[in-house]
C-alpha positions in Angstrom: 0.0 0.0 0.0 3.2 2.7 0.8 4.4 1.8 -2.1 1.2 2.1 -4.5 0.8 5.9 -2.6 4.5 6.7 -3.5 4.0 5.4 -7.4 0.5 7.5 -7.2 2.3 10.5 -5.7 5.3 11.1 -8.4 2.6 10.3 -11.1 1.1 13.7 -9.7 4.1 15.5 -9.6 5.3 14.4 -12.8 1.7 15.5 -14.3 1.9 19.1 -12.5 5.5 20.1 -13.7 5.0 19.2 -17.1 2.0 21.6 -17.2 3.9 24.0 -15.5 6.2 24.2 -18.5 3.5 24.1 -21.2 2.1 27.0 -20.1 4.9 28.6 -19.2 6.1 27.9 -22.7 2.3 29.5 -24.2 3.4 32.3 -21.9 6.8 33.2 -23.5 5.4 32.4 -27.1 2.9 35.0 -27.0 5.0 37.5 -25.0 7.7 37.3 -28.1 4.7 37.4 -30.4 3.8 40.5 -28.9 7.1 42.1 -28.5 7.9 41.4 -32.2 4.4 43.2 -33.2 5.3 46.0 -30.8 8.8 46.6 -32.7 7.3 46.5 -36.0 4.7 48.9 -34.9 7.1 50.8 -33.5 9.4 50.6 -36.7 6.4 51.4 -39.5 5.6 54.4 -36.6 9.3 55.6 -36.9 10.0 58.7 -39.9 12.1 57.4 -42.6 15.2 59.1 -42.5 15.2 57.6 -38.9 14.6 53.9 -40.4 17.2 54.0 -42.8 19.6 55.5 -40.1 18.6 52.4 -38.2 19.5 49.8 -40.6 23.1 51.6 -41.6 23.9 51.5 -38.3 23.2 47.8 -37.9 25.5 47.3 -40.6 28.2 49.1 -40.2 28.2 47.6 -36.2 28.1 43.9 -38.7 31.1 45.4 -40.9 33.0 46.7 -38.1 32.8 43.2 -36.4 34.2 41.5 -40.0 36.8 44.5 -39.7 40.2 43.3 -37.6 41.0 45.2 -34.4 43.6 48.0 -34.6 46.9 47.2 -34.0 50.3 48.7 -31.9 52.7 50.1 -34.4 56.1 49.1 -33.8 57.6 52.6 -36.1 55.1 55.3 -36.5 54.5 56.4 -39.9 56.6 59.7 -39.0 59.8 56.9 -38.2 59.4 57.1 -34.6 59.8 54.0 -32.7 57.1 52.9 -30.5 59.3 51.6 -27.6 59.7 52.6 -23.8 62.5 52.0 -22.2 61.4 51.3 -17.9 62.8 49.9 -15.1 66.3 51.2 -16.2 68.3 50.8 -12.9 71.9 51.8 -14.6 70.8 55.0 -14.8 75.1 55.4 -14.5 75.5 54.9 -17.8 74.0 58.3 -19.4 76.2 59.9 -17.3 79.2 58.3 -19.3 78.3 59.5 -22.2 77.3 62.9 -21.5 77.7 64.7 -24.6 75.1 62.5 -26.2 73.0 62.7 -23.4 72.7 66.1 -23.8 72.1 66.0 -27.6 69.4 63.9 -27.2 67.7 66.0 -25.0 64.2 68.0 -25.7 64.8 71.5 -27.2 63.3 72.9 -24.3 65.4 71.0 -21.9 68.5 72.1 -23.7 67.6 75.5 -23.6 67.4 75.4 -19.8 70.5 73.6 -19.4 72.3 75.7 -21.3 71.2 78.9 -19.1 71.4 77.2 -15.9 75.0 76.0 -16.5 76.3 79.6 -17.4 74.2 81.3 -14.1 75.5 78.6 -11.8 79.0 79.1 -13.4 79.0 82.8 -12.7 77.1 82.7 -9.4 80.1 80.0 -8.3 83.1 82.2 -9.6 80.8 85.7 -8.2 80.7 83.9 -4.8 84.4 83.5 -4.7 85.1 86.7 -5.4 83.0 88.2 -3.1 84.9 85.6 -0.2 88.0 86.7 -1.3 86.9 90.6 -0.9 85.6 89.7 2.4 88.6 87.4 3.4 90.9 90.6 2.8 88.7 93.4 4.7 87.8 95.1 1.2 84.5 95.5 1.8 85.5 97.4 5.3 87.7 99.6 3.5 85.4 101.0 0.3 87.1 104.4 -0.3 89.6 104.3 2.4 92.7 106.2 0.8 95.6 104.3 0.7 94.0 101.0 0.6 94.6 98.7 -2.3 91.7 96.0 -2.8 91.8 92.6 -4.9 88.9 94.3 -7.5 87.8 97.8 -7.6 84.8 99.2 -6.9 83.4 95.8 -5.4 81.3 96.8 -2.7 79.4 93.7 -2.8 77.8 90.7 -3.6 76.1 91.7 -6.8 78.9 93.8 -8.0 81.0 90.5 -7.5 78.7 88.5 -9.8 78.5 91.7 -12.0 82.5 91.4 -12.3 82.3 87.3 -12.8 79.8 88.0 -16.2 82.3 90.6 -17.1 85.6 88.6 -16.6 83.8 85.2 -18.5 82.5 86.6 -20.9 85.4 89.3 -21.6 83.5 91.9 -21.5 85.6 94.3 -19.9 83.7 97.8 -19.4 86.7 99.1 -17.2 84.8 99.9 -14.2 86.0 97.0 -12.3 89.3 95.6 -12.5 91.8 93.2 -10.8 94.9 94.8 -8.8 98.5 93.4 -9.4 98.7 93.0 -5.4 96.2 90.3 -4.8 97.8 87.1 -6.1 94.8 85.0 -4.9 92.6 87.0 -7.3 95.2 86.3 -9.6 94.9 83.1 -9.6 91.2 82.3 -9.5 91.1 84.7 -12.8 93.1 81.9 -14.8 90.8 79.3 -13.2 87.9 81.2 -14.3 89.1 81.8 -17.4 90.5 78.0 -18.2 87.0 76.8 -16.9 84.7 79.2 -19.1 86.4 78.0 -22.3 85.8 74.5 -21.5 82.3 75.4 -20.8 81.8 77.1 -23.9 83.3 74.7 -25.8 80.9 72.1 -24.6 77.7 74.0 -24.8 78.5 75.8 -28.2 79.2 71.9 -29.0 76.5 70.4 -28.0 74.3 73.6 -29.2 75.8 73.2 -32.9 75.1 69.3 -32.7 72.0 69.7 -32.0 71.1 72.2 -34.5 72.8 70.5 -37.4 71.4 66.7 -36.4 69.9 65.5 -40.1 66.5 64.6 -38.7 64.5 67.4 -40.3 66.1 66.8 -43.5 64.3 63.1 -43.2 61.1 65.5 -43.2 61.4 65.5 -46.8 61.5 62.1 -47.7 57.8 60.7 -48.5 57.0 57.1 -48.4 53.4 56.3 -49.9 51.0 55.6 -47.6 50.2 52.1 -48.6 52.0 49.4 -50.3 50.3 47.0 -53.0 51.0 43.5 -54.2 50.7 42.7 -57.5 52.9 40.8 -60.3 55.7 42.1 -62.4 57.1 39.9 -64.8 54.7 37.0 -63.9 55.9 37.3 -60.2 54.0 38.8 -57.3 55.7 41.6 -55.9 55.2 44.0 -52.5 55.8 47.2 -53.5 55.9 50.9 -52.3 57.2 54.3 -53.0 59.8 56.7 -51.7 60.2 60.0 -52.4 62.8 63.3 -52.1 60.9 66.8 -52.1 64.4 68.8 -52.1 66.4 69.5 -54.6 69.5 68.7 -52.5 69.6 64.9 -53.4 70.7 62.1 -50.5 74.0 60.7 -51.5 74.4 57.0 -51.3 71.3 56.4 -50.8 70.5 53.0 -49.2 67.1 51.6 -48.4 66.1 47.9 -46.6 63.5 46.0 -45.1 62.0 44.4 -42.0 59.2 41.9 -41.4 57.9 42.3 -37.7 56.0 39.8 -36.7 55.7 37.6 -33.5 56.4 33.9 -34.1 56.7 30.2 -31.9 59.5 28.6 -32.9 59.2 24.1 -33.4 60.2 24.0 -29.6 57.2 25.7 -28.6 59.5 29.5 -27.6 57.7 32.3 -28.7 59.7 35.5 -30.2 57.5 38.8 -30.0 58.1 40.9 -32.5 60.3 38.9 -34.5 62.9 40.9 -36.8 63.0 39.1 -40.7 65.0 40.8 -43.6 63.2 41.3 -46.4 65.3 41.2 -49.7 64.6 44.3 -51.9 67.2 43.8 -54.1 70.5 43.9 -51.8 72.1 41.1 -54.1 71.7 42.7 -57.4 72.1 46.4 -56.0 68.8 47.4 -56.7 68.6 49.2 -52.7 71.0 51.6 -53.6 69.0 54.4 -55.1 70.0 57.2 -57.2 66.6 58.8 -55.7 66.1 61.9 -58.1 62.8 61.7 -58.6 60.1 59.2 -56.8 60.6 55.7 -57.6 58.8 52.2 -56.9 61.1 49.6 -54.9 59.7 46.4 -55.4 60.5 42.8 -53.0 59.9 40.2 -55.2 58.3 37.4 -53.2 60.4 34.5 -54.0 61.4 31.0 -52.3 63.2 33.0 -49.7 60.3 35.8 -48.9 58.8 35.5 -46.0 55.6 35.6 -47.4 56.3 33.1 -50.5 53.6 30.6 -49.0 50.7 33.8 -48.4 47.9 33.9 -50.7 45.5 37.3 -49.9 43.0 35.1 -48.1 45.9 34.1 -45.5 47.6 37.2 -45.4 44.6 38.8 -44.3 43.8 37.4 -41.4 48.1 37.8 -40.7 49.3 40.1 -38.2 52.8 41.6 -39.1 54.2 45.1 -40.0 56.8 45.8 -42.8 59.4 48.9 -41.4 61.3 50.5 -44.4 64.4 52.2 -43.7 65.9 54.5 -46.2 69.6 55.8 -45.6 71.8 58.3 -46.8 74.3 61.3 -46.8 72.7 64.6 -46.6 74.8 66.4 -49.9 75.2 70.0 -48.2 76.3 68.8 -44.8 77.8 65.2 -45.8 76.1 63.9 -42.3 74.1 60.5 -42.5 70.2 60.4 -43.0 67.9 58.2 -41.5 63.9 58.2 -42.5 61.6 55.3 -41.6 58.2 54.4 -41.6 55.6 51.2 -41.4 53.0 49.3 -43.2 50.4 47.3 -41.3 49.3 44.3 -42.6 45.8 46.2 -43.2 48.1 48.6 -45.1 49.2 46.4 -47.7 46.7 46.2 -50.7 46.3 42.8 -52.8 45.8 43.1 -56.3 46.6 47.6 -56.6 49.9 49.2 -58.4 50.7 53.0 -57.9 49.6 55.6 -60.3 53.0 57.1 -62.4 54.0 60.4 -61.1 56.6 61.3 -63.9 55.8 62.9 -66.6 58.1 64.4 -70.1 57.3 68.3 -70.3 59.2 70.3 -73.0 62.8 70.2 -71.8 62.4 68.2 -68.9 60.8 65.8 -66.5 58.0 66.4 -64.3 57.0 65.0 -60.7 53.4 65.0 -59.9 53.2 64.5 -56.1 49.3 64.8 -56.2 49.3 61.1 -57.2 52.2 59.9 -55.0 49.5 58.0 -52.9 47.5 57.5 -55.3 46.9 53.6 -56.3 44.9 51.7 -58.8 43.3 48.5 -59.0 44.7 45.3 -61.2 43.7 41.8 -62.4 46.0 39.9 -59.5 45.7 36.2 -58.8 44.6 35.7 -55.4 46.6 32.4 -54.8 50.1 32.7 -52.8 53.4 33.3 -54.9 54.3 29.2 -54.3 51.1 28.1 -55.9 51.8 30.8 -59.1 54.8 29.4 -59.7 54.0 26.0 -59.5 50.7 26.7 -61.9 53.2 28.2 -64.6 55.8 25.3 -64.4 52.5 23.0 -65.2 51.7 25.8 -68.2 55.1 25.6 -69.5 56.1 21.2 -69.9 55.0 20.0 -72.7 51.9 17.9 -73.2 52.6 13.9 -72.3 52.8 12.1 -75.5 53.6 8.1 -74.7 56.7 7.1 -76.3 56.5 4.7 -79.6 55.7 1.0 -78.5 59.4 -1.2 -78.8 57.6 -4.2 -79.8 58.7 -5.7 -83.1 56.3 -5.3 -86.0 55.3 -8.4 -87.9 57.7 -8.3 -91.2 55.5 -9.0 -94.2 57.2 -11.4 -96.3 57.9 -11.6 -99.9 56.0 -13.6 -102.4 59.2 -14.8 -103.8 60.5 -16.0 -100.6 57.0 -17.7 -100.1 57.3 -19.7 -103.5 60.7 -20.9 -102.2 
């Protein structure tokens, strides 16, 4: 009997919780029904120019979620490099290389270097003279007749620092001046003077460094803002543009290429931002540039390219960046050049070539610079350079033609031979 009440009770339990679903399933049916009538009344209630703001919306959000996330540059396009230095606990070692330390320092940084080590300079002599008038009783003897002080008319502090500008930077107005009978004096003029032209010297140094450093003569050197893949002499090719605005050309001018891309090596390591050459010609001197007027350097991608094995699908969904470095001697200074910049992966165009830019004019040759950027589109195979190559060694061999059969044909006799 317990156990025909137990059987009879989970048959009612079993019975109430599977109405409870249905009609909490009827439930959430016709709420959905009804919220989908409430947004298309809602919709058809909305003005047009509202709707169709609506639906551009939803698809750009869809094409911004095809889209790939923006990436960290590892060069700026401007050739700065995007890297930090911290935690540098050697700190000693700027200190012993001063002189390029102080080169490399911010214009406005310079500038208040440079004053603050001529004040404290004269300040630090000023004080010393002013001890040395005060040391001998000058200052308790202005006027006296008969006495004879280290400087003249110094009757203080400020004329002392007065007279340390004048005696550094050989002014000389005659006002004050140094008596033969203080050979202390004496002697801290020749210090002050020995230690002034060292001063100047390294200031005026680093000032005329600084000045003259070659980095806003890399200003003028343009590199397009995208580079393109397509095929040259049935080869693909990555290719961009460089550029000289001035009419002062770069002498010896070099340019070469990096791939930057993080791999994991067969042992599982992984190597962030992974530095690979990229060959643009260094074994047939094509990267040395006679760069007159803009030209197109091209890396044909070849067994050895890094991206010989790419087709656009995969290099698409790549992450890498390609930093070109283009080196030289500035002609009116004869120092060395250095211009950079960087080409995202979403900055390399599959299947575009670059618009020409020269053009013949009566008497010479004209650069257009308004199409320097400018790109255009071009039938391009979208398989990787491997698979090119292999389809135009299959193009090339011959058809197969089976070779002649080296069975012996039956030999038809002769009719004489038969009577025999």
């Amino acid at each position: 009997m317990h156990s025909r009440s137990c059987s009879k009770l989970c048959l009612f339990v079993g019975l109430y919780l599977i109405t409870g679903v249905q009609l909490k399933q009827r439930m959430a049916g016709d709420f959905c029904v009804h919220m989908d009538h409430n947004m298309e009344t809602g919709v058809k209630k909305l003005p047009k120019h509202l709707r169709e703001a609506q639906s551009s919306t939803d698809r750009t959000h869809l094409i911004a979620d095809s889209l790939k996330k923006p990436r960290q540059r590892y060069v700026q396009k401007d050739g700065k490099c995007n890297v930090h230095h911290g935690n540098v606990q050697e700190t000693y070692r700027y200190l012993s290389d001063l002189f390029t330390t102080v080169v490399d320092l911010r214009w406005r940084l310079s500038f208040f270097m440079f004053t603050l080590v001529y004040v404290l300079n004269w300040l630090f002599f000023g004080l010393l003279w002013w001890l040395i008038a005060l040391i001998r009783g000058d200052l308790w003897h202005l006027n006296e007749e008969g006495w004879t002080p280290c400087v003249e008319n110094l009757n203080g502090f400020v004329s002392a620092f007065l007279f340390s500008i004048e005696t550094e930077t050989t002014i000389g107005y005659g006002y004050r001046v140094i008596t033969e009978k203080c050979p202390e004096g004496i002697i801290l003029l020749l210090a002050q003077a020995i230690l002034g032209s060292i001063i100047n010297a390294m200031m005026v140094g680093c000032m005329f460094v600084k000045i003259s450093q070659p980095k806003n003569r890399a200003e003028t050197l343009m590199f397009s803002n995208k580079a393109v893949i397509s095929v040259r002499d049935s080869k693909l090719c990555l290719m961009f543009r460089v550029g000289d605005l001035r009419n002062s050309h770069i002498v010896e001018a070099s340019i070469r290429a990096k791939l930057i891309r993080s791999e994991q090596t067969k042992e599982g390591e992984f190597i962030p931002l992974n530095q690979t050459d990229i060959n643009i010609g260094f074994d047939t001197g094509d990267d040395r540039l006679f760069l007159v007027s803009p030209l197109i350097i091209s890396h044909e991608i070849n067994e050895k390219s890094p991206f010989w094995e790419m087709s656009q699908a995969q290099m698409e969904k790549e992450e890498f960046e390609v930093v070109v470095i283009l080196e030289g001697m500035v002609e009116a200074t004869g120092m060395t050049c250095q211009a950079r910049s960087s080409y995202l992966d979403s900055e390399v165009l599959w299947g575009y070539r670059f618009t020409p830019v020269l053009s013949l004019e009566k008497g010479f040759y004209e650069v257009d610079y308004n199409n320097f950027h400018n790109i255009y589109e071009t039938n391009t195979p979208s398989c990787s350079a491997k698979e090119l190559a292999a389809k135009q060694r299959d193009s090339q061999q011959p058809s197969h033609i089976p070779p002649p059969s080296s069975k012996p044909r039956p030999h038809a006799l002769d009719p004489s031979e038969t009577t025999q």
